[in-house]
N, C-alpha and C positions, 0 to 999 in steps of 0.2 A: 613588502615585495614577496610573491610567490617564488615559491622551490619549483622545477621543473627537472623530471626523471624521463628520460627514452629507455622504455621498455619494448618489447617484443611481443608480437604476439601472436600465438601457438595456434595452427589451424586444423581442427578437429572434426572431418568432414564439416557438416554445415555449423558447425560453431566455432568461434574464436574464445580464446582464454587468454589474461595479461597475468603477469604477477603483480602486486600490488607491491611496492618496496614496505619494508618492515618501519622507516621514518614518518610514513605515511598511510600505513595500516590503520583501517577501521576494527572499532572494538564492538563490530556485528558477526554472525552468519549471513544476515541478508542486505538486501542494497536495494533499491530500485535505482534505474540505469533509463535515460531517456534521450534522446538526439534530439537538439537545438543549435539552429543553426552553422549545420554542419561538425557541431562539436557535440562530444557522447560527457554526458552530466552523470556523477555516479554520485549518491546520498544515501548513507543509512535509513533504511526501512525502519519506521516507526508507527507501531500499530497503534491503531487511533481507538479513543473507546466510541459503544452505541451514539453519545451523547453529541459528539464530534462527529461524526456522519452524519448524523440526523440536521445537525445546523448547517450542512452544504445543501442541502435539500433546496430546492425552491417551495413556495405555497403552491396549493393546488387549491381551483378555482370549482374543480368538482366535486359536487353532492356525493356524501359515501349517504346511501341507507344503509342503516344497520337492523335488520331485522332478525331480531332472535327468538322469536316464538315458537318456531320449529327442534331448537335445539335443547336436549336435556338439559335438568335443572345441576347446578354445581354440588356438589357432592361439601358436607362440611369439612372444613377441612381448620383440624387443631395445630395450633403452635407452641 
């Protein structure tokens, strides 16, 4: 069973602010916050790596040419 807080919230020209009760405190600075069905979803923001983007991606069915002929040659580069 879920906890349920009535809280208030503070109207700051175009923006509203809640307090978040300390029982139910996230251990972020950020959130993303999104309306569903009439009801506002708040979830800790979790950055995702290159790898994790890249696999939301769809295929693309387009032809890249890569042409590099025009471009200077790579400089050596020591490790």
């Amino acid at each position: 069973m879920s906890v349920e807080y009535h809280v208030k919230l503070i109207q700051d020209g175009n923006t509203q602010t809640l307090s978040i009760p300390q029982e139910i405190a996230l251990s972020t600075s950020e959130v993303i916050i999104r309306q569903e069905e009439g009801k506002l979803i708040i979830e800790p923001y979790q950055k995702r790596s290159l790898l994790e983007v890249l696999a939301t991606l769809e295929d693309s069915e387009e032809d890249i040419n890569v042409n590099d002929e025009d471009l200077l040659p790579l400089d050596e580069i020591e490790i």
